[in-house]
N, C-alpha and C positions, 0 to 999 in steps of 0.2 A: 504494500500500500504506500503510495507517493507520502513524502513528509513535505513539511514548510521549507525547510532550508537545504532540504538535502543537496543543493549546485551550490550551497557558500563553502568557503572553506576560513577556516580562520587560524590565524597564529597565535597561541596563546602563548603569551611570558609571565603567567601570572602564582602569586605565591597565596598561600594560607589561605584567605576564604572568601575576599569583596570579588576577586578578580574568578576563583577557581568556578563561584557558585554562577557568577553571569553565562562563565564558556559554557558549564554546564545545560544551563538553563537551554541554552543555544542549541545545545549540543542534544538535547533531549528532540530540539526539532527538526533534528536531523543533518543541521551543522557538521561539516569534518573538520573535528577541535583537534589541530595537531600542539600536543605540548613540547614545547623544546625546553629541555630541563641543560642542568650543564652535566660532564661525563663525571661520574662518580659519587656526585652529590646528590643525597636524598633533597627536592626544592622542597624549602619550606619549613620542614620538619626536620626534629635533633633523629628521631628515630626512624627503623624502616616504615615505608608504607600498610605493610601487611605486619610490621610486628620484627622482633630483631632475629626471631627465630622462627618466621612466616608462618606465626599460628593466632595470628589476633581471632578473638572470642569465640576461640576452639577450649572445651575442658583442660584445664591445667596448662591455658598458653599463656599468651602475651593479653594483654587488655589494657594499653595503654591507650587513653585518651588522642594522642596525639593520631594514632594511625585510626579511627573514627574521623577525627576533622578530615585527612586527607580522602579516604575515602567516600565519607559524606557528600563529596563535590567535584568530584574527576571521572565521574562514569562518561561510558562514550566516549573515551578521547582515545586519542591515538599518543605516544611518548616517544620522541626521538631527545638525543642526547647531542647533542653540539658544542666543541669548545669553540666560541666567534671571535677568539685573537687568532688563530690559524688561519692561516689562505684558503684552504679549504671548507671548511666550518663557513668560511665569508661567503666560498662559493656556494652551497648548500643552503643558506640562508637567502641568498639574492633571488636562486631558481625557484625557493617556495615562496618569496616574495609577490614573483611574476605573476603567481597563477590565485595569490589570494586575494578574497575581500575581503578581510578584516586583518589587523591586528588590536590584539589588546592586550596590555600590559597593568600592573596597579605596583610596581616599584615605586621609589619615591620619586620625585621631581629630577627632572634632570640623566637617571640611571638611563636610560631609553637613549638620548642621545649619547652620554658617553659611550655606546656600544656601538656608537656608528647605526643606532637604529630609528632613531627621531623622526618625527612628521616630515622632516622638507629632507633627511634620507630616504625616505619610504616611498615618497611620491615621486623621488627621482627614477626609482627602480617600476613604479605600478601607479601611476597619475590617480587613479580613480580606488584606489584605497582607502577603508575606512579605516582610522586610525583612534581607540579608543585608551584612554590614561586616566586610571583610576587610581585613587591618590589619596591623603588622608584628611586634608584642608583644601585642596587646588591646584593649581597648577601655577600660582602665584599669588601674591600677598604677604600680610607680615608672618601666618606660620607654614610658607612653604618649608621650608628646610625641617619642621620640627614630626617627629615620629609620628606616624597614624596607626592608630589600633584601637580593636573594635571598645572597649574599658573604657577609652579618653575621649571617643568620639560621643559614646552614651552620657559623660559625664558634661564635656562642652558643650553638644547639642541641643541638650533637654531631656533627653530619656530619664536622667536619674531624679531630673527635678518633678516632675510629673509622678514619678513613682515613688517618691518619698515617701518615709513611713512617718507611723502618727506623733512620732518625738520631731518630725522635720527632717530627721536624716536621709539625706539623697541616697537613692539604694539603687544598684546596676539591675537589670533587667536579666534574667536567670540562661540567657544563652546569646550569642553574636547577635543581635539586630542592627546594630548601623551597620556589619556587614552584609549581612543580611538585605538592609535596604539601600544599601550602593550598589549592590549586586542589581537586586529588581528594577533598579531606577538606569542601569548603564545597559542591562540589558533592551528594557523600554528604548533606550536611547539609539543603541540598534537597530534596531527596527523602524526605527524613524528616519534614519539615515541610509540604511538599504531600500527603502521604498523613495524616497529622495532621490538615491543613485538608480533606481530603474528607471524614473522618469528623466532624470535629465542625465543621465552617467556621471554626476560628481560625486566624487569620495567628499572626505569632510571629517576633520578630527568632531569627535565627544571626548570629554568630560563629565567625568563623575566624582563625587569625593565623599568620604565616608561624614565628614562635616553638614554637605547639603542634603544628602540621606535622609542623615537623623534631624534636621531642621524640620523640611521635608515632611516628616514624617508624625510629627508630632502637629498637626494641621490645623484642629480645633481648638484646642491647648493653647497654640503659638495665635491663633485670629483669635479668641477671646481676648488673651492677655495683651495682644495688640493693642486691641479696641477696650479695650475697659482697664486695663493696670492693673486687675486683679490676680495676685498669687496662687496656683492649686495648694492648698490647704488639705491634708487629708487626717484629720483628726482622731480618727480609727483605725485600728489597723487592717479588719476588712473592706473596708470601702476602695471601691475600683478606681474612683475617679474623680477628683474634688471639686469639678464644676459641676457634675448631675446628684440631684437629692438621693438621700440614700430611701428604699432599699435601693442598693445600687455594686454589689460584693461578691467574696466568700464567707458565709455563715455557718455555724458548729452545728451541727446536727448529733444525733446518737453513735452513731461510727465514721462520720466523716466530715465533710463538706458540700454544700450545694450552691451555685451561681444564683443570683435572683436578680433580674433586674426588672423593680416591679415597682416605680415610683407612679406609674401612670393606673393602677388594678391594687392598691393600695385594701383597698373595702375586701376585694376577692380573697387576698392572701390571708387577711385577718381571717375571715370567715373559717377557710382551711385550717386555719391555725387554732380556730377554736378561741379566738379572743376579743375583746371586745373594740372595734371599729376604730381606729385609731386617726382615723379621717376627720373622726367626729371632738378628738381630743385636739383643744388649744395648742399645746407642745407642739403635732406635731400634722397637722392638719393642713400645711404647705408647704411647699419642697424650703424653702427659705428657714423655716422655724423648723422641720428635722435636721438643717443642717445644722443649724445652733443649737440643736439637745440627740443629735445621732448618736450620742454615746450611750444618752439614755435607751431613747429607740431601739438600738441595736441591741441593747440587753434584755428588750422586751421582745425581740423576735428569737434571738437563742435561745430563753427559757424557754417559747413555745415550739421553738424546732427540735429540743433535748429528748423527747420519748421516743422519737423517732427514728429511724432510720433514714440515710438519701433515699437510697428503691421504696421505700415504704410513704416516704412523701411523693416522687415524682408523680406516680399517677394520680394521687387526690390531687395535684394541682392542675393537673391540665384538664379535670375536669372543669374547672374556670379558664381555664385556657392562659395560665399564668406564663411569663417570662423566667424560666426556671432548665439549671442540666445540672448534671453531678459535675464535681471537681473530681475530676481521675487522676489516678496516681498513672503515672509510664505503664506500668503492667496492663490497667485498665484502657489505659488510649489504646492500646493497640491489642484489646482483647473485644472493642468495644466493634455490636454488630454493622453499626456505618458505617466505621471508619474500615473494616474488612469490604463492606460491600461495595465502599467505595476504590477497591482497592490501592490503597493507601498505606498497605504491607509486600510487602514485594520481598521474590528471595531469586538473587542471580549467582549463577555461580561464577568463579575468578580462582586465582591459579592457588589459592590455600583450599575452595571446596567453596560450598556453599554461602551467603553473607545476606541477611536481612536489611533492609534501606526501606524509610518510607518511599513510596509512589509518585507518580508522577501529576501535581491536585487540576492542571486544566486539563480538560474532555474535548479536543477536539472531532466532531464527528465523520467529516469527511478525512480529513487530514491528521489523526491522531501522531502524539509525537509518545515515541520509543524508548525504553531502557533497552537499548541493542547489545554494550560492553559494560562488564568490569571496568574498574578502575585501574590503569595500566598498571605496569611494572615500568621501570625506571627504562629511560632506549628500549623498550618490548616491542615498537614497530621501527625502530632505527632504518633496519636494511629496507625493509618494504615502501619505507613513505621515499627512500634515494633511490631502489629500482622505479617508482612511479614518477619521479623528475628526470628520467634519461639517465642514472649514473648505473652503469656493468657491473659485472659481482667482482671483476679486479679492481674497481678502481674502490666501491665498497668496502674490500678487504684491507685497501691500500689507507682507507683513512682511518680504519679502527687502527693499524699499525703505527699511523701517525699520530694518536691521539685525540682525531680531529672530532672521532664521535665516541 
């Protein structure tokens, strides 16, 4: 079945996860993501890909964190290995040059050019190249030079402010999101630039940076506080979001936790809960006056959520048709009957055996895009992707001899 992108090809130079997860994205649509890593160096990571003893989350392996991140976001690619101070290496890199639309990189500022690989190199080699530099602030200003990662981008951005807990304290957001959404945002960018170059054939550098991500990304947050200079205050510790009245959380229930967001069905939820009408009480009878006594509020809905169970409530509430899901621990997301139906659990196999990865979340229907590969091994397509640019199995042999891949 035809994919979206399967005629781009693109050059990835990209490390850890803003740049890895975009190629991916791409690459799911059928993109030919070639990664050029350098020879001998695991990119990226201290440790191997699969584990130092290629048994990641096999019984009694490896289960290092790190080779999850790498794997998480390198499916579908293709890995050659290039040293680009060699003549050779230059050579090999100009001819996958010619024949690509994309490169992307997320180095820092400047790494790109010193390699002899910069937008106005790129263009001299393939005019109509899309050239994309993803980065941690931009591509200039006063913090180009200063490190990007995904921790400092959440904390400068907004993310930690918005998620602060009930003492004030700015608290990071429990896995990569400004990676996460410089990835989605560069990819988006992609696509805006390939449909560009089919109409008029011009390439065109993008820019993304893990900075305007998380600005970005925080939308409502950032226009309220615009327009009104009001701080998110989150007062409680369950409370999701300190411009909308509470209920608005995670709340305690008899074995767990349940989502509610039920500021508009107020009367309904009471009713469920078996309490008396709180709609009808001064406290708390408009979104403005629970915000100024949520603490109380909230201790009046956990006593009434305490006999209970989540499974035990869900269904009385939806007979009101309440704003209401469990809070699932990891085991439960991916135990849970949607998220299989959606599938959303995926098992491919790669050179240690079998590996679990969520799915792939948009459905396209004519054009569905693929989990086709594993997540390469380091140079695992080396020789294939230089027989596919014109180079002979001597001349092949002749560059691993050299070092060159």
């Amino acid at each position: 079945m035809a994919m979206p992108l399967e005629n781009v090809k693109i050059l990835d130079f990209t490390i850890m996860m803003q740049g890895p997860h975009a190629t991916q994205m791409l690459a799911d649509m059928g993109a030919d993501v070639i990664k050029v890593e350098r020879p001998n160096r695991v990119t990226g990571r201290i440790d191997q890909r699969y584990g130092e003893t290629g048994t990641y989350g096999q019984e009694g392996g490896d289960h290092s964190f790190f080779s999850a991140t790498f794997l998480a976001h390198n499916r579908n690619k293709r890995s050659i290995t290039l040293d680009l101070k060699t003549e050779t290496g230059r050579k090999i890199i100009n001819r996958l040059l010619k024949e690509a639309d994309i490169v992307y990189s997320n180095f820092r500022p400047g790494v790109m050019a010193r390699l002899g690989l910069g937008y106005e190199d790129c263009v001299k080699v393939n005019p109509s190249i899309i050239y994309v530099l993803a980065s941690g602030y931009g591509e200039n200003g006063p913090y180009v030079n200063r490190p990007g990662q995904d921790m400092l981008a959440q904390g400068m951005g907004g993310f930690s402010a918005v998620n602060a807990s009930a003492d004030g304290r700015p608290t990071a957001i429990g896995f990569s999101i400004s990676d996460l959404m410089g990835a989605h945002y560069g990819a988006f960018g992609v696509m805006g630039a390939l449909y560009h170059r089919a109409e008029t054939g011009e390439g065109q550098e993008v820019h993304i940076s893990l900075l305007d991500g998380t600005v970005a990304a925080i939308s409502e947050s950032a226009l309220h506080y615009l327009n009104t200079g009001i701080d998110p205050i989150r007062s409680t510790p369950g409370h999701a979001c300190a411009y909308i009245p509470a209920p608005y959380g995670c709340y305690k229930t008899k074995d767990g936790f349940i989502a509610i967001a039920g500021g508009g069905k107020l009367t309904g939820l009471c009713k469920v809960l078996g309490i008396d009408n709180l709609e009808e009480d001064p406290r708390f009878n408009t979104g403005p006056v629970r915000d100024e006594n949520r603490a109380e509020f909230e201790s009046i809905l956990e006593k009434a959520l305490a006999p209970k169970t989540t499974d035990e409530w869900l269904p009385l509430m939806a007979v009101e048709d309440l704003w209401v899901a469990p809070v699932n621990t990891l085991g439960q997301v991916f135990s849970d009957p949607q998220v299989l139906h959606n599938d959303m659990v995926v098992t491919i196999d790669s050179p240690i055996g079998p590996i679990k990865m969520p799915g792939i979340p948009y459905k396209l229907s004519k054009t569905p895009a693929q989990i086709r590969m594993a997540p390469p091994r380091q140079g695992e397509h080396t020789e294939e992707v230089m027989a596919s640019i014109g180079f002979s199995p001597d001349e092949i042999e002749q560059a691993k001899q050299d070092g060159a891949v």
